[in-house]
ZASE-797125 format. One record per residue (C-alpha): x, y, z. Coordinates in steps of 0.5 Angstrom, whole numbers, padded with zeros to 4 digits, always signed. Each point is the difference from the previous one (the first is absolute). Example, Ala and Ser with C-alpha at 12.3 -4.5 7.8 and 13.67 -1.06 7.14 Angstrom:
2
+0025-0009+0016+0002+0007-0002
END
This chain:
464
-0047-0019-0012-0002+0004+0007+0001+0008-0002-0002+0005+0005-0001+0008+0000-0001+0000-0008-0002+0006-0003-0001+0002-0007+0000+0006-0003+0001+0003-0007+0000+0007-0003+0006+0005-0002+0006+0002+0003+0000+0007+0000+0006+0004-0004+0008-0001+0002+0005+0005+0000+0000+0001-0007-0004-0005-0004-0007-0004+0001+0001-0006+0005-0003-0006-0005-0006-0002+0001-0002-0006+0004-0005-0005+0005+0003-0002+0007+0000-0005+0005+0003+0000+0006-0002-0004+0008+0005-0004+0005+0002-0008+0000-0001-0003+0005+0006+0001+0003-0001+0007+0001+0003+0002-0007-0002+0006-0004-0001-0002-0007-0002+0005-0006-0002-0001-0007+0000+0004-0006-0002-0002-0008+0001+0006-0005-0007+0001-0004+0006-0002-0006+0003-0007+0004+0005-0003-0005-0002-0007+0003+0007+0001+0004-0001+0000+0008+0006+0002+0004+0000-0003+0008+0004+0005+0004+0002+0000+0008-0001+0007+0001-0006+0002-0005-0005+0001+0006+0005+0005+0004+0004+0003-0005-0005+0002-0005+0000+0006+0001+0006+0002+0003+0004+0005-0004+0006-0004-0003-0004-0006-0002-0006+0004-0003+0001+0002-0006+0004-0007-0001-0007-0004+0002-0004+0006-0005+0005-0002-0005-0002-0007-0001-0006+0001+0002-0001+0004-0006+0003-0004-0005-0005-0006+0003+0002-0003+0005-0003-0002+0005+0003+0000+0008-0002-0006+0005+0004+0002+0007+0001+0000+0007+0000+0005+0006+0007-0003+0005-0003-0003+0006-0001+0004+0007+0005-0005+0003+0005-0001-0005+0005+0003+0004+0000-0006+0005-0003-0006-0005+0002+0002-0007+0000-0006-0004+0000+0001-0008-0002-0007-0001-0007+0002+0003+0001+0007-0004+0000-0004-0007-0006-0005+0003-0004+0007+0001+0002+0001-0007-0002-0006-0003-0007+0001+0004-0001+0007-0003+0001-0002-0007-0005-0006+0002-0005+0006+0002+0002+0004-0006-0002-0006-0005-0007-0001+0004-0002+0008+0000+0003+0000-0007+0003-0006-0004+0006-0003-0001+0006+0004-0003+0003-0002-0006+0007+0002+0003+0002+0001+0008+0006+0004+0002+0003+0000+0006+0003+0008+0002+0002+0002+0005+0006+0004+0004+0004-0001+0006-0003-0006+0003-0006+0000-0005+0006-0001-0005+0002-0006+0004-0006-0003+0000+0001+0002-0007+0006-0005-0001-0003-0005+0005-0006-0001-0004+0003-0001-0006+0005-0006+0003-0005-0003+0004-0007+0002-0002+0000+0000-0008-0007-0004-0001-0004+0006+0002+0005+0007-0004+0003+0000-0007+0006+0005+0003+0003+0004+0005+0001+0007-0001+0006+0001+0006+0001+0008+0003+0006+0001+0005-0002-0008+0003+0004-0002+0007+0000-0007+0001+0001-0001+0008+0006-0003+0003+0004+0003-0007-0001+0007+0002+0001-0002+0008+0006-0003-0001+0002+0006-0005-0003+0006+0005+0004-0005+0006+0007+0001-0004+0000+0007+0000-0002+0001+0006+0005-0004+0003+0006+0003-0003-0003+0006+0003-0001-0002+0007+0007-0003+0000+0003+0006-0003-0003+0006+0003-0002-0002+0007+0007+0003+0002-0001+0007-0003-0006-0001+0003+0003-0001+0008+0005+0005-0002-0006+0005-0001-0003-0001+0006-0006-0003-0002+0000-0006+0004+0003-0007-0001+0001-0004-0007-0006-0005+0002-0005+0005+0000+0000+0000-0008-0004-0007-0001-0002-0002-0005-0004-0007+0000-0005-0002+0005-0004+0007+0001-0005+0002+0006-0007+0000-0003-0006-0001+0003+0000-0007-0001+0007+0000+0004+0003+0003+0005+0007+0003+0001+0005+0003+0004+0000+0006-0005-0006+0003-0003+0001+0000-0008-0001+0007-0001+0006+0000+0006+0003-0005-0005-0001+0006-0006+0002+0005+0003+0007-0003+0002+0001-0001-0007-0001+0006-0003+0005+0003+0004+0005-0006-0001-0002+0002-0008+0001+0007+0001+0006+0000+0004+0003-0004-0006-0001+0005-0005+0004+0005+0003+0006-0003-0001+0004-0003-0006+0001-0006+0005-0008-0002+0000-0002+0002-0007+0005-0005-0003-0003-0005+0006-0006+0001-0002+0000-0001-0008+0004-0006+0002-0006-0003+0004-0005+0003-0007+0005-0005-0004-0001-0005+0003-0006+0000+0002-0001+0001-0008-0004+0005+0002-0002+0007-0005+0004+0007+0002-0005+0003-0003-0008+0000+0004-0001+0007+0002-0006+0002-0005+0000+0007-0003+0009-0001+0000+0003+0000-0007+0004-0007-0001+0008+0002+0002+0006-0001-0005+0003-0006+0003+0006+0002-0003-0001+0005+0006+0002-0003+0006-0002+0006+0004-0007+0001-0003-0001-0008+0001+0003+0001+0007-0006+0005+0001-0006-0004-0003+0002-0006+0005+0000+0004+0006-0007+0003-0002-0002-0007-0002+0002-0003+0007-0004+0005+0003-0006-0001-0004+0000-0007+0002+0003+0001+0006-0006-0001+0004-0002-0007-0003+0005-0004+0004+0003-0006-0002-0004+0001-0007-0007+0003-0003-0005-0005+0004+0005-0004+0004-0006+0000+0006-0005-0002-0006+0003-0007-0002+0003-0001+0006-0007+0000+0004-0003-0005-0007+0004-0006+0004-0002+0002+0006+0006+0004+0001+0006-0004-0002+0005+0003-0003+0000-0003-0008+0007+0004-0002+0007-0002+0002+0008+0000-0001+0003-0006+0002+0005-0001-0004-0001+0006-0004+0008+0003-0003-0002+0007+0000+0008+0000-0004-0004-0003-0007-0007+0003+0001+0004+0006-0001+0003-0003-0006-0006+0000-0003-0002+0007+0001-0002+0005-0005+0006+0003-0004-0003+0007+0002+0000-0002+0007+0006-0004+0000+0003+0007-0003-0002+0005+0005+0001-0004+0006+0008-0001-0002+0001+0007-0002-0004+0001+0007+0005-0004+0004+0005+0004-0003-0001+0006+0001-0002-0002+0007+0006-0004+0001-0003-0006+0002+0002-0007-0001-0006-0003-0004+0002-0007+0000+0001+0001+0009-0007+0002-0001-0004-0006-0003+0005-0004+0005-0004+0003+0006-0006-0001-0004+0002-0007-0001+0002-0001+0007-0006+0003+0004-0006-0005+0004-0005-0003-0005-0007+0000+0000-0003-0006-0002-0007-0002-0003-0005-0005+0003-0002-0006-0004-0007+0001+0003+0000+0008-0005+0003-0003-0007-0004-0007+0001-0007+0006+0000+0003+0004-0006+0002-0007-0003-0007-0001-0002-0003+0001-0006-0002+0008-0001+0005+0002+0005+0006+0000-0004+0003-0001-0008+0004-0006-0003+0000+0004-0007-0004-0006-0002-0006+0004-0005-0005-0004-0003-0003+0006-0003+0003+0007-0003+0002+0005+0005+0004+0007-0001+0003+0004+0005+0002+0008+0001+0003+0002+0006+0003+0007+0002+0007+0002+0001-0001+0005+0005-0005-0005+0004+0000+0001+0008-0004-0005+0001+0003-0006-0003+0007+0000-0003-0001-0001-0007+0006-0005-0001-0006-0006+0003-0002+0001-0008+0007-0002-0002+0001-0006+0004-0007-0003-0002+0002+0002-0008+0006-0005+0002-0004-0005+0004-0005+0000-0007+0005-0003-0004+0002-0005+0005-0007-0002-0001+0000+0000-0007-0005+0004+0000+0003+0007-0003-0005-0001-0007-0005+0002+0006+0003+0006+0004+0003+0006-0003+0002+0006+0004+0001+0008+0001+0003+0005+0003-0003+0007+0002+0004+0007+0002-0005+0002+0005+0000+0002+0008-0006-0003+0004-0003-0007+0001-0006-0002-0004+0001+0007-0004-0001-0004-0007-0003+0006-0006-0005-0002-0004+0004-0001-0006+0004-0006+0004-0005-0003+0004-0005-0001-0007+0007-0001-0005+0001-0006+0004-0007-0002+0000-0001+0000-0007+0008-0003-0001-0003-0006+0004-0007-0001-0004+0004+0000-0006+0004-0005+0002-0007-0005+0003-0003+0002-0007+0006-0002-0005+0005-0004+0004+0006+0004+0000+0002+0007+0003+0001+0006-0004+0007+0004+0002+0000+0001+0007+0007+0005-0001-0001+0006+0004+0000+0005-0007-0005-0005-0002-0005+0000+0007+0000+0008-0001-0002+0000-0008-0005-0004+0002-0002+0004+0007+0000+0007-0004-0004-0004-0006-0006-0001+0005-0001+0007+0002-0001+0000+0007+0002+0007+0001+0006-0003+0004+0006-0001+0000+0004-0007+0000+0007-0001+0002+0004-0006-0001+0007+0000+0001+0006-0006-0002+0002-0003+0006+0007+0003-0002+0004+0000+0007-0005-0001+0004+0000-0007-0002+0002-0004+0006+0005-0006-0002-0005-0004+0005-0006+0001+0003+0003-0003+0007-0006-0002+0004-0005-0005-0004-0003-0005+0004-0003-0007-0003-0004-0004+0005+0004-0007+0001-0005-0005-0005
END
């Protein structure tokens, strides 16, 4: 193995916020593809190695900092990466688990060889998280998997919600003033590896006023929970906001107008341009053939609720509504784009071979936390559901995980390597078992309660 730019260095990390950062030796250097790696064993290694995307990049960013001194701690040691420079224009998470399976390599040559290894990771870490479990299984133990997306799932659901926007609130937009309704695009954005009529940030700023213009009439409130409900998205992702009484329809209206707005300047959905340009700019989600009348069946209760008693008190007819939906132009998805996500490492089947455990946040901006739902399905499909279990969080924020949760399922999923069987997974027994530790913060697990959707709506399995 070629390894570039390696240094190796050891010593103490100074004090934390409020207790002594443990002990640890340290390697770092740079792959030959240009990624940064880091390495970190604790004076106290338990043998046990977790392999981590964003280890490299996140380590000491502040809401990953006591997570990773939280395991660290407790003896385990971290093997991650830095995201590639270019990964805007040339993500792949296949190449990402690659480079962790060489950094796992370069831990075993500096140290020795685990006794266990754990794939952590968030956000798209936590897809690599499932993607290895599925498909790389000989080089992992378990997948400890926070707040994952898997690529053309997330994009079809981030298209949805916005293409009911884009169908409904293009009028109000126009009557405003702001321009016309084909301002308001949200696939095959202008970046700098494409060009456009439009800039992206004209393209931002012509949604922001259509989000705004919306929330100022009971017409575009309802209008917009219709697209959240169908898109299956939270109502709920603006940090620092307490969650609203879904019995409230004016408080969730609310909440979904500032939600609306704090995504708003992800058009089409967070990272559309990110995948589109992984397939050389094809577009990997689409809706021909979609009946936007059943998707809506399949929305939360909570959300379900607030539309209609929003529709109501508006005096709008909801079901002439998703009949617009249904009858507006389609967007089709290239084959070039799903043949590049069907590959193994870019996409999930539910197909485990190893044991894997996954907490995702109900007020998750980033990603809808309703993929997590749709993969819980897809494991019992498989037959695999001895080797899955799952969480829910009551939190805003995206990878904003507290220590208690993130080792919690770390330890739940050793125990279930140790032993073959999984301890109580329920949320009570989550919590007893993240206060037990003492980390000096809180967990959060909630029942799905009525934010279970009756079906996650986009999942996505490549043809065989």
């Amino acid at each position: 193995m070629v390894v570039l730019c390696l240094a190796l260095t050891a010593g103490f990390a100074p004090l934390a916020s409020a207790q002594e950062q443990p002990a640890f030796n340290e390697h770092a250097g740079t792959l030959p593809d240009g990624t940064a790696w880091l390495i970190r064993v604790p004076e106290n290694w338990n043998g046990r190695l977790l392999r981590d995307l964003d280890f490299a990049s996140n380590v000491s960013v502040a809401s990953a900092v006591q997570r990773y001194d939280d395991l660290l701690g407790r003896g385990y040691a971290f093997a991650g990466l830095a995201r590639h420079p270019l990964r805007l224009w040339q993500y792949d998470p296949q190449r990402e688990i690659l480079n962790l399976q060489a950094v796992q390599d370069i831990f075993t040559d500096l140290e020795r060889a685990p006794d266990m290894v754990l794939q952590y990771g968030c956000s798209g870490g936590g897809l690599d998280s499932l993607a290895s479990a599925e498909d790389y299984p000989d080089r992992i133990d378990g997948a400890a998997v926070l707040a994952a997306h898997t690529p053309v799932w997330i994009m079809s659901s981030f298209l949805d919600g916005w293409f009911a926007m884009q169908t409904l609130l293009g009028e109000s937009y126009e009557a405003a003033g702001h321009g016309p309704a084909s301002d308001l695009a949200i696939v095959g954005l202008p970046n700098a590896g494409a060009g456009g009529e439009r800039s992206l940030d004209a393209i931002r700023a012509s949604w922001m006023a259509a989000i705004e213009t919306a929330g100022e009439s009971p017409e575009g409130r309802a209008r917009l929970a219709l697209a959240f409900a169908i898109g299956q998205w939270s109502p709920w992702m603006v940090e620092g906001t307490e969650l609203p009484d879904t019995a409230d329809a004016g408080a969730m209206a609310d909440m979904i107008v500032a939600s609306a707005l704090r995504i708003g300047g992800n058009v089409g959905g967070t990272s559309r341009l990110l995948f589109e340009n992984a397939a050389s700019g094809q577009q990997l989600s689409g809706n021909e053939g979609v009946d936007y009348a059943a998707f809506y069946q399949n929305a939360a209760p909570a959300m379900a609720r607030t539309v209609e008693a929003l529709y109501e008190q508006a005096g709008l007819d909801l079901q002439a509504d998703i009949a617009r939906i249904n009858a507006a132009p389609r967007i089709a998805a290239s084959d070039y784009a799903r043949d590049f996500w069907a590959a193994d490492g870019r996409t999930t089947t539910g197909d485990l071979q190893v044991p894997a455990i996954r907490i995702h946040m109900l007020g998750d901006w980033a990603i809808p936390y309703t993929l997590m739902e749709g993969y819980g399905a897809l494991v019992q499909e498989q037959g695999t559901g001895d080797l899955y279990r799952q969480a829910l969080v009551q939190g805003t924020g995206h990878c904003e995980f507290t220590a208690a949760e993130s080792t919690a399922i770390v330890e739940t999923l050793v125990e279930r390597i140790e032993t073959g069987a999984w301890p109580e997974t329920s949320p009570e027994a989550l919590n007893a078992a993240a206060e037990a530790l003492e980390t000096g913060s809180a967990p959060r697990f909630i029942e799905h309660g009525d934010w279970r959707v009756a079906a996650y709506n986009r999942p996505w399995v490549p043809a065989e």
